[in-house]
C-alpha positions as CSV (number, residue, x, y, z in Angstrom):
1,X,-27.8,38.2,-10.2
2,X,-28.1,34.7,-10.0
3,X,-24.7,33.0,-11.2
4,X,-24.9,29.6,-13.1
5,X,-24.5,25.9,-11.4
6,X,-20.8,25.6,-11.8
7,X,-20.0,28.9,-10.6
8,X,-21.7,27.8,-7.4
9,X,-20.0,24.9,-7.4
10,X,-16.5,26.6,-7.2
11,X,-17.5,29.2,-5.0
12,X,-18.0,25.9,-2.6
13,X,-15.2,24.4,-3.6
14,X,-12.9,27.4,-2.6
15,X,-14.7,27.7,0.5
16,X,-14.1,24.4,1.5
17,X,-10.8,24.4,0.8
18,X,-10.1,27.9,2.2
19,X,-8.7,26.8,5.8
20,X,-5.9,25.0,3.4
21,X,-5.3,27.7,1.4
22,X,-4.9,30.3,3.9
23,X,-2.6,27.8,6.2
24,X,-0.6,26.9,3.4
25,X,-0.1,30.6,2.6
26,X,1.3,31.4,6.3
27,X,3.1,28.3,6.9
28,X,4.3,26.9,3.5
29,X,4.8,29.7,1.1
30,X,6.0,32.5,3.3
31,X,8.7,30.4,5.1
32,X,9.5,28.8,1.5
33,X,10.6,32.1,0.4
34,X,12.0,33.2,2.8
35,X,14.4,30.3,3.4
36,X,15.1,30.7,-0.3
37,X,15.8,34.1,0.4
38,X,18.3,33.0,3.3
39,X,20.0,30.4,1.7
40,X,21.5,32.9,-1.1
41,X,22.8,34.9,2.4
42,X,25.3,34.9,5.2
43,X,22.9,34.9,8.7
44,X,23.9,36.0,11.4
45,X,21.9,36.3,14.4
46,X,22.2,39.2,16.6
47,X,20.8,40.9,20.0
48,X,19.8,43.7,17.1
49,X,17.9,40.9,15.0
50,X,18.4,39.1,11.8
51,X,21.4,40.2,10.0
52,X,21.5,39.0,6.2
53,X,24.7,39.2,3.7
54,X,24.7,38.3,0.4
55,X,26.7,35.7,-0.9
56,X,24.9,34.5,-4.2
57,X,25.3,30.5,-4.8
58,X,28.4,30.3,-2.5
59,X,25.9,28.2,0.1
60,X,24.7,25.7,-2.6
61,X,28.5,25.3,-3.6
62,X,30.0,24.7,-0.3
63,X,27.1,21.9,0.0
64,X,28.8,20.0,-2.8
65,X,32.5,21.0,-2.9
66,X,33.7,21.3,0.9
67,X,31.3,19.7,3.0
68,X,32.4,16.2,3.0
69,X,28.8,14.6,4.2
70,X,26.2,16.0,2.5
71,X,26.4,14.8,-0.9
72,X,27.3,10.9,0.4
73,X,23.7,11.9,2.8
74,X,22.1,12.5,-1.0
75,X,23.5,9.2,-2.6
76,X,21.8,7.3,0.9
77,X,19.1,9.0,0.2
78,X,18.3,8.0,-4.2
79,X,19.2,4.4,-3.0
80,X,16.9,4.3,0.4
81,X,14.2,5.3,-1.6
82,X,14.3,3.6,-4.5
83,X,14.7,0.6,-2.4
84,X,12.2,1.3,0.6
85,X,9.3,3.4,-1.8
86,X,8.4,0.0,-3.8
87,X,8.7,-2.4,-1.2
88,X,6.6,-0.6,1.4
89,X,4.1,0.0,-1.2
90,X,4.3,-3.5,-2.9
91,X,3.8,-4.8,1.4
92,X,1.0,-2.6,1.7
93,X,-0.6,-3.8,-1.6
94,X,-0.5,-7.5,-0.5
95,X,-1.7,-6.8,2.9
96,X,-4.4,-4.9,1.7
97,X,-5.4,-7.9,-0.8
98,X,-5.1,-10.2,2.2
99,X,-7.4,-8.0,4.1
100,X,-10.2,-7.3,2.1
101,X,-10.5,-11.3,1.8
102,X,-13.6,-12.9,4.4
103,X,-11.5,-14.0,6.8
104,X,-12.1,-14.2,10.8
105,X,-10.9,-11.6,13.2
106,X,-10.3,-8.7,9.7
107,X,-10.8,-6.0,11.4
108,X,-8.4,-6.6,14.0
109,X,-5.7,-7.4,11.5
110,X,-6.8,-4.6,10.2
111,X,-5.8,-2.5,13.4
112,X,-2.8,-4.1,14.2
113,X,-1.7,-2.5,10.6
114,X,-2.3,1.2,11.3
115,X,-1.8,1.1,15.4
116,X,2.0,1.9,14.2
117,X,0.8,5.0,12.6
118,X,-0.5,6.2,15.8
119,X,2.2,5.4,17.9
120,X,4.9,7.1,15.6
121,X,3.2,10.4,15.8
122,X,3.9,10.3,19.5
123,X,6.7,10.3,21.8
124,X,6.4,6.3,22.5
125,X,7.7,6.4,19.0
126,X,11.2,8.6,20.0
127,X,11.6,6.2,22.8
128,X,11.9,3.6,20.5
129,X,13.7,5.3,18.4
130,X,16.6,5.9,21.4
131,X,16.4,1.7,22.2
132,X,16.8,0.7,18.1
133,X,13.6,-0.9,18.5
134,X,13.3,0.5,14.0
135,X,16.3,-1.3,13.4
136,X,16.9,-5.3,12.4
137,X,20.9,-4.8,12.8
138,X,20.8,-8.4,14.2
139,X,20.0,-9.7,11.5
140,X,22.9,-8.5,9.9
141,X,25.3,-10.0,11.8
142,X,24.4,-13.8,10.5
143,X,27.2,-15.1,8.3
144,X,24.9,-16.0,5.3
145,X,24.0,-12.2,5.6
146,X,27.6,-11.0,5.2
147,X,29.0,-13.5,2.7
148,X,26.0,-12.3,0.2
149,X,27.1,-8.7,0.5
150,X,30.6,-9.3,1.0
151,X,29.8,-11.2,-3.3
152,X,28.3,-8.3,-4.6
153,X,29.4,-4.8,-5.9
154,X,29.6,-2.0,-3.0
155,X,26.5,-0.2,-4.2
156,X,24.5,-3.4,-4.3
157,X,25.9,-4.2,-0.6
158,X,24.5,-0.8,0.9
159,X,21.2,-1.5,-0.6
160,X,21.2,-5.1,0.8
161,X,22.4,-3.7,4.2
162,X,20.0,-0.5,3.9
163,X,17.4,-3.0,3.5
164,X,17.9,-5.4,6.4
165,X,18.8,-2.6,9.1
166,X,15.5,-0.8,7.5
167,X,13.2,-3.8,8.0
168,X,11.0,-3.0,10.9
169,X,10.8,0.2,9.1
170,X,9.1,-1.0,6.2
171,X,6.3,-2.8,7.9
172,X,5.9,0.3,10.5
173,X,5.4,2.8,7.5
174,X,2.8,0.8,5.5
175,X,-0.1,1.2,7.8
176,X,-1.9,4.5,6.1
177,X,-0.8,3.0,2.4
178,X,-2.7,-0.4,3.7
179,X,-6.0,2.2,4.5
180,X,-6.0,3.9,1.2
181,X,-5.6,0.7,-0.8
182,X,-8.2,-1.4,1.1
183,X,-10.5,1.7,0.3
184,X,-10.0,1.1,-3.0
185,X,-10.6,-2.3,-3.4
186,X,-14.1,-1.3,-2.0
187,X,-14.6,0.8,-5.2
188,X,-14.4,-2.1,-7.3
189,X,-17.9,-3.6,-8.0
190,X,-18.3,-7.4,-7.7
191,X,-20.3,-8.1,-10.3
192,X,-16.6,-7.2,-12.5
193,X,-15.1,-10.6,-10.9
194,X,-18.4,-12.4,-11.1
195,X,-18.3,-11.9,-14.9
196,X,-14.9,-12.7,-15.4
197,X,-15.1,-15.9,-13.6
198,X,-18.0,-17.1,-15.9
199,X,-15.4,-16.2,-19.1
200,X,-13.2,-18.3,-17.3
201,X,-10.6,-16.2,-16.1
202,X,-8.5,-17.4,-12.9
203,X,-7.2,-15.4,-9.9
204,X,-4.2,-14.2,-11.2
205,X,-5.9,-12.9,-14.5
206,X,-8.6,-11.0,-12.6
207,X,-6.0,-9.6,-10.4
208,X,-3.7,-7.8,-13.6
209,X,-6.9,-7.3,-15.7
210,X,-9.7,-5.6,-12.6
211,X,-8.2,-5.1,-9.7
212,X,-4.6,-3.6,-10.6
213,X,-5.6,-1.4,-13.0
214,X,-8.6,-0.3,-10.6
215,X,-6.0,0.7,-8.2
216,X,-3.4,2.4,-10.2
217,X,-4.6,5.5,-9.5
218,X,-3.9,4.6,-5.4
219,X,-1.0,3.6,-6.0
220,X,0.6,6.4,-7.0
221,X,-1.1,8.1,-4.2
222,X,0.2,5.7,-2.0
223,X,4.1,6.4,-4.0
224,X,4.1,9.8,-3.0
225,X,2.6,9.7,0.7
226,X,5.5,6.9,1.4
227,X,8.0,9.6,-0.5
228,X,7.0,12.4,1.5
229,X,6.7,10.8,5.2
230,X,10.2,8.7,4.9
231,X,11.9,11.9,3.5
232,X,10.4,14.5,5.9
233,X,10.4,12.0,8.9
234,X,12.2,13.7,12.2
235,X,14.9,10.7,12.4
236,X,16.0,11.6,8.7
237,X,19.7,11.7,8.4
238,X,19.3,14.7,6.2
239,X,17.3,17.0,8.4
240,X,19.3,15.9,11.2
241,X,22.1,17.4,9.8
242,X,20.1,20.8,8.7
243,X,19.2,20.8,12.3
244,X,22.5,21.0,13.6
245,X,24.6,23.2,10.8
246,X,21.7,25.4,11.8
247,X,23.3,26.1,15.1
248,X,27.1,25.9,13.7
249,X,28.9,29.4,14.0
250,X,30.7,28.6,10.8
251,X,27.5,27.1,9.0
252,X,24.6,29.0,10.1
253,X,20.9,29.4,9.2
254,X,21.8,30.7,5.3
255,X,23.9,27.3,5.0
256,X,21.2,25.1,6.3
257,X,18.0,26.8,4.4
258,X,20.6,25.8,1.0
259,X,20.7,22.5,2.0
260,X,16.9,22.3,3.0
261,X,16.2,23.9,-0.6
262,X,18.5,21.0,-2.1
263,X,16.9,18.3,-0.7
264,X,13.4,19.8,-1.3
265,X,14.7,19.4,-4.9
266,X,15.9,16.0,-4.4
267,X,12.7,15.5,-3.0
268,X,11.0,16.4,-6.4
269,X,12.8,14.6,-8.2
270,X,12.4,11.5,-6.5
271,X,8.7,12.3,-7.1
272,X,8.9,12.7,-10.4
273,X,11.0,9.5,-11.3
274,X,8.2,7.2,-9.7
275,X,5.4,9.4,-11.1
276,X,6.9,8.8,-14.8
277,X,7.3,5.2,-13.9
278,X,3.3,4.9,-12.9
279,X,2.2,6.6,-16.0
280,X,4.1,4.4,-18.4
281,X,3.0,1.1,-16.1
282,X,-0.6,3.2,-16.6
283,X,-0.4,3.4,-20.2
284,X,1.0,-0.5,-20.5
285,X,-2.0,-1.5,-18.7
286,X,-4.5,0.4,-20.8
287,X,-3.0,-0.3,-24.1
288,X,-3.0,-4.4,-22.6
């Protein structure tokens, strides 16, 4: 029986993405059920094995009426993102511009972007971690520094001091957004910016009318691969403190797996906020 061209096609497709499939299977879905499962349970941990009690909601309720961190680590959280996700991606967007232009010595401004990516998938990367070397708290201490947040509202100052002490975070975490947008800019053909500069448009008009909307679609690639590496990063304040009610007596594994399904959620969220965003900016720029 000889089956059509586009059944073909997905046969290949599902091959090729098989591997993916069956690792996500094993280690995404199976453990993502079962910590649901835990986190509606007391855990204990015994020389017999896993011991489960059922408690209902009682873990996602303690999370937000006696456990005196969490939530604040969820407000820290909306604000570092909201802050960090657009400037990192807004850096890497002008780098990459920058980049793609014919300049001497490109591609090793080019490397010098990304090396950070390598070395924070390492343990050079902890090491700096453990010395503050991610950290611009200096800067901080400089009285022009304090007297602007010290003249704005609380909530504003946190977001000022977030984004100081968070600094050399920024540029380290815009190294794979730089890749994915200079790839882009090498979709866009030439002869586009040769046509509009004999209508007579300058740089700035070529930039909002070819090349942004061009990369719109990257850029919201680029929103949720900064989203998902800041908020699953190790040094998280969030997973540092699953990590350890994990090990509390008076916590436990059924504790922690409710918190690690809350922020999963606030995770989503977060996604979904800037992915709304992009699609009205998307739909301003076609209409325009």
């Amino acid at each position: 029986m000889k089956l059509k061209l586009s059944t073909r096609e997905a046969i290949k497709g599902l091959i090729f993405v098989s591997p993916w499939i069956v690792g996500f299977l094993i280690f995404t879905l199976i453990p993502l059920i079962r910590t649901f499962y835990y986190s509606l349970n007391e855990v204990k941990v015994t020389a017999e094995g896993v011991r489960t009690f059922f408690v209902g909601l009682k873990n996602f309720k303690d999370a937000f009426l006696t456990d005196v961190n969490y939530p604040q680590l969820l407000i820290d959280y909306f604000m570092q993102m909201f802050v960090f996700v657009p400037i990192i991606v807004s850096f890497a967007l002008v780098t990459s511009l920058l980049l793609n232009m014919k300049i001497k010595g490109r591609g090793f401004f080019r490397t010098i972007y990304f090396l950070p990516v390598v070395i924070s998938s390492g343990p050079v990367f902890s090491k700096l971690m453990d010395k503050g070397a991610m950290t611009f708290s200096g800067l901080a201490n400089f009285q022009f520094i304090r007297d602007l947040q010290s003249s704005l509202p609380p909530a504003f100052a946190r977001v000022v001091g977030m984004f100081i002490s968070g600094f050399i975070m920024i540029l380290w975490y815009s190294g794979v957004q730089i890749l994915i947008y200079l790839a882009g800019l090498q979709k866009i053909d030439r002869s586009m910016y040769e046509a509009a500069k004999i209508d007579g448009a300058s740089s700035w008009q070529m930039l909002w009318k070819i090349t942004m909307p061009v990369l719109a679609s990257f850029t919201l690639v680029n929103i949720i691969y900064t989203i998902v590496t800041v908020s699953t990063f190790a040094t998280s304040p969030i997973i540092q403190k699953i990590l350890v009610d994990m090990y509390r007596p008076e916590r436990g594994l059924g504790y922690a797996s409710a918190l690690s399904w809350i922020y999963f959620i606030a995770i989503l969220i977060v996604i979904g906020a800037f992915v709304l965003i992009a699609s009205i900016y998307r739909k301003r720029v076609r209409v325009s």
